[in-house]
N, C-alpha and C positions, 0 to 999 in steps of 0.2 A: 504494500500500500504506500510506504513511504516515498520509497523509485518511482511508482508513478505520479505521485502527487510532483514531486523534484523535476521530472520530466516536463510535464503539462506545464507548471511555471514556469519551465525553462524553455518555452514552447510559446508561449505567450509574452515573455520578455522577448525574444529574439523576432517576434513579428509587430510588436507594440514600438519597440524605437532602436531600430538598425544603429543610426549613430553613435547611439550610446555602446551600444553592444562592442562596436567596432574600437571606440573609443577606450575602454575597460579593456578589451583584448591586447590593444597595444600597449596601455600601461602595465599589464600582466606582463607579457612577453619581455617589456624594456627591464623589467625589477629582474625577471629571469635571466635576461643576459648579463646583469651587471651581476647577479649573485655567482654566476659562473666564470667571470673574470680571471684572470692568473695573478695571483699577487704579483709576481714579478713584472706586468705591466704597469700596476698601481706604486710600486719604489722608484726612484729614481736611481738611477748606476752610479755608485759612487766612485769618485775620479781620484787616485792616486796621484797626491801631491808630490811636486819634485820638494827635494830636501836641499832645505838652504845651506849654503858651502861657508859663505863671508858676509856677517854683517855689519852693518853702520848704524849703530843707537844713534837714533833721532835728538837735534838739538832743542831744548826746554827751554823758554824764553826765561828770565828773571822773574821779568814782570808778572808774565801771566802765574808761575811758581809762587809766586810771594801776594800775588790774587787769589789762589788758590782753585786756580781753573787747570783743569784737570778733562780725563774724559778720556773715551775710544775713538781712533781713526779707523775706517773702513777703505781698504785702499782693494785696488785690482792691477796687478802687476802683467805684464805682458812680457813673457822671459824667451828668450831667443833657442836656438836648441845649443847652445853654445854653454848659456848659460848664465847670461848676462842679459840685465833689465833691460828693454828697449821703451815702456812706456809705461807710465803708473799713472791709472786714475782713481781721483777720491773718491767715493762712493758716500763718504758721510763722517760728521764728525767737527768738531771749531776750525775755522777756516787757517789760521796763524799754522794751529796746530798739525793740520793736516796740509800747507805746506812745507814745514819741516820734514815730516814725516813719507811726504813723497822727494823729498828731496835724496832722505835717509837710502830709504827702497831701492832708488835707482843705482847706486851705489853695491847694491847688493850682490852677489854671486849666487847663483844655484848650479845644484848637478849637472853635469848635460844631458838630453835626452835625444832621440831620434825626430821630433818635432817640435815645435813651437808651442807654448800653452802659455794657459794663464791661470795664474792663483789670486787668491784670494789672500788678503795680510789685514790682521787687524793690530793694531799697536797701540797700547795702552799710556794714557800720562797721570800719575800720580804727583802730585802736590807734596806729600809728605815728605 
């Protein structure tokens, strides 16, 4: 009794309003396809930083040290396959301080690799 009562309804929605039907069908389907996803499409590949060879600690103004301004620089380094910086950009951070600090960067050395990459640098200024 139950099947058929389930059926008849389901008999009766499906000729009372198509759109809908259609509509719920492909929300059904889209939730299905996302629940079958591969994790591995949903992580991003994590990239293997080259390792820094020689660095240059960034200069600390007086001023701003004895203001007590302080803070992270967010920089993006563009390193040759050689292994030497060819461009630093700031990405964020006090402006004084993060042109020191790309100043510092450029200066830097890294491993060499078989291609050109870019890293990410963040470098911290404490007051204390």
């Amino acid at each position: 009794m139950g099947l058929t009562l389930h059926n008849d309804l389901w008999a009766k929605f499906r000729k009372s309003n198509p759109v809908r039907l259609a509509s719920a069908t492909l929300a059904l389907a889209l939730c299905l396809m996302a629940a079958f996803v591969p994790v591995s499409l949903a992580q991003k590949t994590s990239k293997q930083e080259r390792k820094v060879i020689v660095t240059t600690k960034p200069e600390y103004p007086d001023i701003l040290r004895h203001a007590q301004v302080g803070g992270v620089v967010r920089l993006k380094a563009t390193v040759l396959p050689n292994g030497t910086v060819s461009n630093v950009e700031v990405l964020g951070g006090n402006p004084i301080l993060a042109e020191n600090a790309a100043t510092a960067v450029k200066k830097w050395k890294y491993a060499p690799a078989a291609t050109q990459t870019t890293e990410s640098v963040s470098l911290s200024f404490t007051p204390h």
